[in-house]
Structures are given as structure tokens and as C-alpha cells.
Biopython code that builds the backbone (N, CA, C, O; Angstrom):
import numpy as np
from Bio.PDB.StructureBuilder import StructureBuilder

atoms = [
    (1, "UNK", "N", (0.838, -1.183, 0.000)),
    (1, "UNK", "CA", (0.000, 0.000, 0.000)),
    (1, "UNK", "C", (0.883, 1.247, 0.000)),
    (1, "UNK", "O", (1.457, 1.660, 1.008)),
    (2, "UNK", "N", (0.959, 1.897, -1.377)),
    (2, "UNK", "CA", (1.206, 3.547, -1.045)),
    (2, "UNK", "C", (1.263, 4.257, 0.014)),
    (2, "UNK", "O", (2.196, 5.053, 0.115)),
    (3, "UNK", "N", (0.257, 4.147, 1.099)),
    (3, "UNK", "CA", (0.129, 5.501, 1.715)),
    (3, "UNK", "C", (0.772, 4.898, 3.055)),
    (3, "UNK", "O", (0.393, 5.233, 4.178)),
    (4, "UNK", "N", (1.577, 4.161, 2.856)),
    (4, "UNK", "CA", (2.149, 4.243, 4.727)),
    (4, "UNK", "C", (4.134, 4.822, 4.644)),
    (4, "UNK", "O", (4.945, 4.838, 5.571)),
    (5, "UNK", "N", (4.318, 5.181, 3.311)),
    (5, "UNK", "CA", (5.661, 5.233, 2.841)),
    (5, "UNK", "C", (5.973, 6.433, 3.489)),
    (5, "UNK", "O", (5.134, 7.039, 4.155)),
    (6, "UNK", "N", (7.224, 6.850, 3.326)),
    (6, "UNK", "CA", (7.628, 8.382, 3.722)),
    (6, "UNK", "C", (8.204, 8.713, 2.562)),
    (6, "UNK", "O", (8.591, 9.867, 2.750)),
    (7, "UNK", "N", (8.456, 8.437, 1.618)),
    (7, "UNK", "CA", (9.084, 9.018, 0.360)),
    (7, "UNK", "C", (8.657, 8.227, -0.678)),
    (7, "UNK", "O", (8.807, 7.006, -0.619)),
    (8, "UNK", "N", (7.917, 9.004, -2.044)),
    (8, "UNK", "CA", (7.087, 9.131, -2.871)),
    (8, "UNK", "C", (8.265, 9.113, -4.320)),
    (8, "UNK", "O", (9.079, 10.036, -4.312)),
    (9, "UNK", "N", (8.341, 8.192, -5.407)),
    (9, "UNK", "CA", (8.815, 8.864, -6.357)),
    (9, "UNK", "C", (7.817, 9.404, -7.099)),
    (9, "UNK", "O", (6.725, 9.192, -6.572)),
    (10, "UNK", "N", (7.731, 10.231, -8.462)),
    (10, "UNK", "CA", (6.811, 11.007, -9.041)),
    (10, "UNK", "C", (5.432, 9.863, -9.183)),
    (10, "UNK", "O", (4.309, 9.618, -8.741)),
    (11, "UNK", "N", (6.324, 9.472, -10.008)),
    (11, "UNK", "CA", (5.150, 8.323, -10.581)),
    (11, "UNK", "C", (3.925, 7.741, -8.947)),
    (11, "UNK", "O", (2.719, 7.532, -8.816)),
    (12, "UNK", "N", (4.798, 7.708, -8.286)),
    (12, "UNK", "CA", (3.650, 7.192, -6.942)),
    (12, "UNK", "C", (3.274, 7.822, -6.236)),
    (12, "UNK", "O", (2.662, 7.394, -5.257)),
    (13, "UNK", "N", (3.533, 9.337, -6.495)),
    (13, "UNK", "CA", (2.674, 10.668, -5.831)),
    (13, "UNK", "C", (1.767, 10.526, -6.774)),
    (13, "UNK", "O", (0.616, 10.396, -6.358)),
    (14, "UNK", "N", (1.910, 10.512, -7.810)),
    (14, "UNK", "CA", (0.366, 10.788, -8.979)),
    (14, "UNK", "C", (-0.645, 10.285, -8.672)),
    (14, "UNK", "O", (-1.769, 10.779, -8.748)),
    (15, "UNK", "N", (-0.163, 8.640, -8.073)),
    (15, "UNK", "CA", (-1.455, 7.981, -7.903)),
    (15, "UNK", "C", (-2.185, 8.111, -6.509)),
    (15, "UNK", "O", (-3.324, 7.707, -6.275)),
    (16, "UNK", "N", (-1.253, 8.807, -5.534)),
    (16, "UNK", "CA", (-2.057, 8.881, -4.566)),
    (16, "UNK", "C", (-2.593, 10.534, -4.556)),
    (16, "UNK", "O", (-3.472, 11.011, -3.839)),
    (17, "UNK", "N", (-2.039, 10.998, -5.247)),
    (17, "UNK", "CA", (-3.181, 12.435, -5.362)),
    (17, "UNK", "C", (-3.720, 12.327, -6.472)),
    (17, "UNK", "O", (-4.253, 13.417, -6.684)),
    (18, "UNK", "N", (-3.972, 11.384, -7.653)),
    (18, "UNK", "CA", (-4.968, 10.828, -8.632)),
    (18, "UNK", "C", (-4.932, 12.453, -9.636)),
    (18, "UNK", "O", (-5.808, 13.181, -10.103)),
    (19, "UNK", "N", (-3.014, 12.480, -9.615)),
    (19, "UNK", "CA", (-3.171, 13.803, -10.124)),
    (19, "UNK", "C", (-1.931, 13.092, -11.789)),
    (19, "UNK", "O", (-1.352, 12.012, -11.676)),
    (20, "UNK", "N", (-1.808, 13.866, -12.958)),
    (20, "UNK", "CA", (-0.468, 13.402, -13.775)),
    (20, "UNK", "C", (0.396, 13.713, -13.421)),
    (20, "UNK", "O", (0.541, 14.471, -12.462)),
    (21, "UNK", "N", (1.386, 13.144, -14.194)),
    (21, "UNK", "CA", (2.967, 13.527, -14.082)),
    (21, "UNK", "C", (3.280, 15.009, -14.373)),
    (21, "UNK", "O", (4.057, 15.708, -13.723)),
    (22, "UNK", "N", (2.728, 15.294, -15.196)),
    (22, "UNK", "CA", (2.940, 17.106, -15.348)),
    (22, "UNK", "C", (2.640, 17.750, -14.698)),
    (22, "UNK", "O", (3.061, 18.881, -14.456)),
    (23, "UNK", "N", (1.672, 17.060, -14.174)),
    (23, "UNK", "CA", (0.597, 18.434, -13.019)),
    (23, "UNK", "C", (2.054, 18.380, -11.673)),
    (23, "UNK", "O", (2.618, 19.423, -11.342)),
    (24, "UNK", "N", (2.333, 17.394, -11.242)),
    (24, "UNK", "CA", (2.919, 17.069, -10.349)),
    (24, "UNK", "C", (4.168, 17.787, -10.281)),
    (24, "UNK", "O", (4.488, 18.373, -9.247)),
    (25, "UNK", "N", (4.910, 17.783, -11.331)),
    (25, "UNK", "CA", (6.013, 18.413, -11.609)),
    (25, "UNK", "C", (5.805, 20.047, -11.653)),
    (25, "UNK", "O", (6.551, 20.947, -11.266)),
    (26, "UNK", "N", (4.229, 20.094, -12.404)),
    (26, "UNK", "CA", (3.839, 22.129, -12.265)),
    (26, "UNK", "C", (4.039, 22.463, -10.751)),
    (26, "UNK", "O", (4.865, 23.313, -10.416)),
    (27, "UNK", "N", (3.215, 21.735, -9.765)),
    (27, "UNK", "CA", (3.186, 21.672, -8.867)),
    (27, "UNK", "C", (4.877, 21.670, -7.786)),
    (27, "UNK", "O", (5.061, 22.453, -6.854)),
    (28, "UNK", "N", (5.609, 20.902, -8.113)),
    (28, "UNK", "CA", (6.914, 21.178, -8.177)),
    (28, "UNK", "C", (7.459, 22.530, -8.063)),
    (28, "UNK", "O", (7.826, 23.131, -7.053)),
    (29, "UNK", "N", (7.442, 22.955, -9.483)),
    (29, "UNK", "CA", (8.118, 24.091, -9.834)),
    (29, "UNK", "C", (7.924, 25.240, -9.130)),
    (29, "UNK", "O", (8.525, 26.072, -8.450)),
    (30, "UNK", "N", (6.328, 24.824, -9.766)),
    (30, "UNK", "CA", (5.621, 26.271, -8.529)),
    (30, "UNK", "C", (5.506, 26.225, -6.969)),
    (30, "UNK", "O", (4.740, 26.787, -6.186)),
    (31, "UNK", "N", (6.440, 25.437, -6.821)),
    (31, "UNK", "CA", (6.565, 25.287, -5.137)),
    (31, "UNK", "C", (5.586, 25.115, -4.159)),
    (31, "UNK", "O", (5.678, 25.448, -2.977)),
    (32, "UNK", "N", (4.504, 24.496, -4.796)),
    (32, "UNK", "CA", (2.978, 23.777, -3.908)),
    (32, "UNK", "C", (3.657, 22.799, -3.460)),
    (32, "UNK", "O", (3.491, 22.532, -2.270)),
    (33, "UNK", "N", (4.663, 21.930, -4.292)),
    (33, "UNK", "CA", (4.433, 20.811, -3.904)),
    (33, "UNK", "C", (6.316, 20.395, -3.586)),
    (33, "UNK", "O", (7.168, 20.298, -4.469)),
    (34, "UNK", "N", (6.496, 20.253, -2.380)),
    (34, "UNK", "CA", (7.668, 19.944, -2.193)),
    (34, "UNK", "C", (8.659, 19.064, -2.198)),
    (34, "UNK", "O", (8.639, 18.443, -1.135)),
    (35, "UNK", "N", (9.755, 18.624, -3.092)),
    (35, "UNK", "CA", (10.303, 17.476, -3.408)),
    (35, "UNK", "C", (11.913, 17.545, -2.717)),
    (35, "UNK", "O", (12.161, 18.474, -1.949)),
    (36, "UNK", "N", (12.707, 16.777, -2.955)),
    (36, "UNK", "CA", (13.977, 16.201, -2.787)),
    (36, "UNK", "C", (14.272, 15.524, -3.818)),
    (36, "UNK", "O", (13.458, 14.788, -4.376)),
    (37, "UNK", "N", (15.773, 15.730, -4.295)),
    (37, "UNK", "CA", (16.480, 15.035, -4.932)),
    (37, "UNK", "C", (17.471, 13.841, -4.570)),
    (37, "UNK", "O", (18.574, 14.387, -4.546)),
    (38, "UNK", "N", (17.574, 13.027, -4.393)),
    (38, "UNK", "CA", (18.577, 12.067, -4.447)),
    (38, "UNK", "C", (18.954, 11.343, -5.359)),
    (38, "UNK", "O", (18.404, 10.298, -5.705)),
    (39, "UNK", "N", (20.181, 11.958, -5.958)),
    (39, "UNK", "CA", (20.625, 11.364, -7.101)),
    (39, "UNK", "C", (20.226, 12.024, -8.017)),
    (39, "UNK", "O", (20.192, 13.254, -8.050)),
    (40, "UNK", "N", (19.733, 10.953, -9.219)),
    (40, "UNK", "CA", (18.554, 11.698, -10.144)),
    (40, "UNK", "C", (17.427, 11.448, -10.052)),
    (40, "UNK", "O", (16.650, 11.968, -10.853)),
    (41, "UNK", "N", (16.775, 10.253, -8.687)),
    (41, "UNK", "CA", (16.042, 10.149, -8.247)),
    (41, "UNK", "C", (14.907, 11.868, -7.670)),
    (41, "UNK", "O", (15.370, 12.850, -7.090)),
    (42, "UNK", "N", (13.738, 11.702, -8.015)),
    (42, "UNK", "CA", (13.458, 12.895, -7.702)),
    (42, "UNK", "C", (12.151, 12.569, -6.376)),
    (42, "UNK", "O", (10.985, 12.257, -6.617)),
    (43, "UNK", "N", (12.513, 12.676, -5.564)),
    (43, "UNK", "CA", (11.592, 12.189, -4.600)),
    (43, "UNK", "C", (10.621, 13.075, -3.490)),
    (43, "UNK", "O", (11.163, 13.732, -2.600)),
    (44, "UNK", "N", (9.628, 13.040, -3.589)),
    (44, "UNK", "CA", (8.020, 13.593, -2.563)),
    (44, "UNK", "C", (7.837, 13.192, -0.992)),
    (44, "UNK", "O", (7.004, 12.290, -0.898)),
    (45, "UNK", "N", (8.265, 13.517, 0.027)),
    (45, "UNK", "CA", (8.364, 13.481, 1.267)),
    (45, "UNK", "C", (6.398, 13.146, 1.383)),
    (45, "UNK", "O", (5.599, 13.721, 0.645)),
    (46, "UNK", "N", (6.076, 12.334, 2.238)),
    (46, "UNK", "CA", (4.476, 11.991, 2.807)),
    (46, "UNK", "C", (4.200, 13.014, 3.104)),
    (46, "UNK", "O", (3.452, 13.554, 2.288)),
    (47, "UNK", "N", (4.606, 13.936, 4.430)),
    (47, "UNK", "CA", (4.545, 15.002, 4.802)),
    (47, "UNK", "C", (4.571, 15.995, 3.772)),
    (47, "UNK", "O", (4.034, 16.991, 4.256)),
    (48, "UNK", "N", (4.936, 16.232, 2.562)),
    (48, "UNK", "CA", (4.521, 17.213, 1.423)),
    (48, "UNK", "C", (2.811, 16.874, 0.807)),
    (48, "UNK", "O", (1.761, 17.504, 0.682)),
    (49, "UNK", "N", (3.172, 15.892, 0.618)),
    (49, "UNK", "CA", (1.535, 15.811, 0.075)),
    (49, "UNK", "C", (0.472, 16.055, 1.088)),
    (49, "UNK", "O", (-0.554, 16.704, 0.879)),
    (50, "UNK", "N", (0.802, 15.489, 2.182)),
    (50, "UNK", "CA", (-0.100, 16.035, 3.658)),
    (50, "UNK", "C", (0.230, 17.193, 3.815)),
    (50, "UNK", "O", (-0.339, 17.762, 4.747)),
    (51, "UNK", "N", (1.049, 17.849, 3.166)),
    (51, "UNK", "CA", (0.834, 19.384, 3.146)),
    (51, "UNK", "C", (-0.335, 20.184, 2.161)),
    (51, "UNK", "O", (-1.361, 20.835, 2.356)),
    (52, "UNK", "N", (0.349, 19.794, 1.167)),
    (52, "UNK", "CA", (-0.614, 20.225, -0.661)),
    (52, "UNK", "C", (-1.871, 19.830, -0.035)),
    (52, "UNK", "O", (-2.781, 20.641, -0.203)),
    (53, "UNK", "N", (-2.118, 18.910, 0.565)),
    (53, "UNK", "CA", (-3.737, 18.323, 0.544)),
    (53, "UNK", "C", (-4.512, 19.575, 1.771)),
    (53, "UNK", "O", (-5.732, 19.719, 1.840)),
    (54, "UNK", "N", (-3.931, 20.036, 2.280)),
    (54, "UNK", "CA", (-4.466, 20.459, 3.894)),
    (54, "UNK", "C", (-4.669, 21.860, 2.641)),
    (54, "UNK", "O", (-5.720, 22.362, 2.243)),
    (55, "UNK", "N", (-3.197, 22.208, 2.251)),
    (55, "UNK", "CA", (-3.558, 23.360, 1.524)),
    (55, "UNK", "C", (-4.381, 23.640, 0.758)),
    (55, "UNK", "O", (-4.667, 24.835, 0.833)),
    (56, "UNK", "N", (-5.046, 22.983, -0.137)),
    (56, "UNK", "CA", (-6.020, 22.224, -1.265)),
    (56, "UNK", "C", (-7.217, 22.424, -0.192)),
    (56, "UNK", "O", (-8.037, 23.222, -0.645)),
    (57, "UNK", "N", (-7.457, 22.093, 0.689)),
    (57, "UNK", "CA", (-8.844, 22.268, 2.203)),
    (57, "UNK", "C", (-8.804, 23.704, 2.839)),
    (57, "UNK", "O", (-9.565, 24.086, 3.728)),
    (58, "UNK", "N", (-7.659, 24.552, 2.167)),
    (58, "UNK", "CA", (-7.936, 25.710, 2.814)),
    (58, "UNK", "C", (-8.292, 26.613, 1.726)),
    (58, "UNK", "O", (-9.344, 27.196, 1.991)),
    (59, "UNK", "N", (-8.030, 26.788, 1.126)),
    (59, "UNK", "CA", (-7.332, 27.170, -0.309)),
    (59, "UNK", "C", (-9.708, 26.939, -0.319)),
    (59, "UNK", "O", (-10.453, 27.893, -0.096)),
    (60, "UNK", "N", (-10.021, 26.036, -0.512)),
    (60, "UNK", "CA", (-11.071, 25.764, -0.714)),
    (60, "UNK", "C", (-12.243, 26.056, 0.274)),
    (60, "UNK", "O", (-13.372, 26.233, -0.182)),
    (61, "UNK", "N", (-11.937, 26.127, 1.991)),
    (61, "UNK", "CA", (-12.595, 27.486, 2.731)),
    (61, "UNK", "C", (-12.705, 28.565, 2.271)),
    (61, "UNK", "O", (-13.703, 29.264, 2.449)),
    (62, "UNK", "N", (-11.520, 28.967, 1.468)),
    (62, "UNK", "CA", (-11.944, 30.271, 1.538)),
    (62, "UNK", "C", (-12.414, 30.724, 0.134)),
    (62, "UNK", "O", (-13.128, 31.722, 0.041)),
    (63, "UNK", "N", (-12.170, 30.267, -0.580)),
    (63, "UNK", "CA", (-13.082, 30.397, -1.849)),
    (63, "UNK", "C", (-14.210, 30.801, -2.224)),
    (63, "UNK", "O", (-14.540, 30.699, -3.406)),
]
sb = StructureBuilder()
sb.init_structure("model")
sb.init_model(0)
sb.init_chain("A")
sb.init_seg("    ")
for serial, (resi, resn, name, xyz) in enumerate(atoms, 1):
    if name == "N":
        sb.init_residue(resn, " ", resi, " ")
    sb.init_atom(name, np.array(xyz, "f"), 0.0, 1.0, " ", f" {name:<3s}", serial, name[0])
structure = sb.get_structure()
């Protein structure tokens, strides 16, 4: 199961935020979504996406 990991590569953040590879990487760039590099490994901390998501619930209060 995905969701008990602490580090995400792209491909297995997508599926647990049921988001693409591009979006993920926009998300990236634009600094929503916070990654680590190791290597050329490009890797998504649990705690980032439990971030984006909380943000995504606020972001949507106030709307």
C-alpha cells in the first residue's frame, strides 16, 4: 500500500493524489508541492503531500 511510505517517487505521488505527471512536476516548480532530490532520483516526502492536501482544504474554505 502507497500511503504508509515516507518518500514518494513522481510516478507514486500521482497515484495517490490521482493527479499526472505534469501536473505534479507544475506543482513542483511552482513550489505547492515539495520534493527532494537524491541522485537523479526525484523524490516527494508523505509530509509534502499532507501538506498540498491540507492546503487544497484551505485554499477551498476560503473560496
Amino acid at each position: 500500500m502507497l500511503m504508509n511510505r515516507q518518500m514518494y517517487r513522481v510516478a507514486e505521488a500521482t497515484q495517490v493524489l490521482g493527479l499526472g505527471r505534469s501536473k505534479v512536476y507544475e506543482l513542483i516548480r511552482g513550489k505547492r508541492l515539495r520534493s527532494v532530490k537524491e541522485g537523479r532520483v526525484r523524490l516527494i516526502p508523505a509530509s509534502a503531500i499532507a501538506d498540498y492536501v491540507a492546503l487544497l482544504e484551505q485554499e477551498g474554505r476560503t473560496a
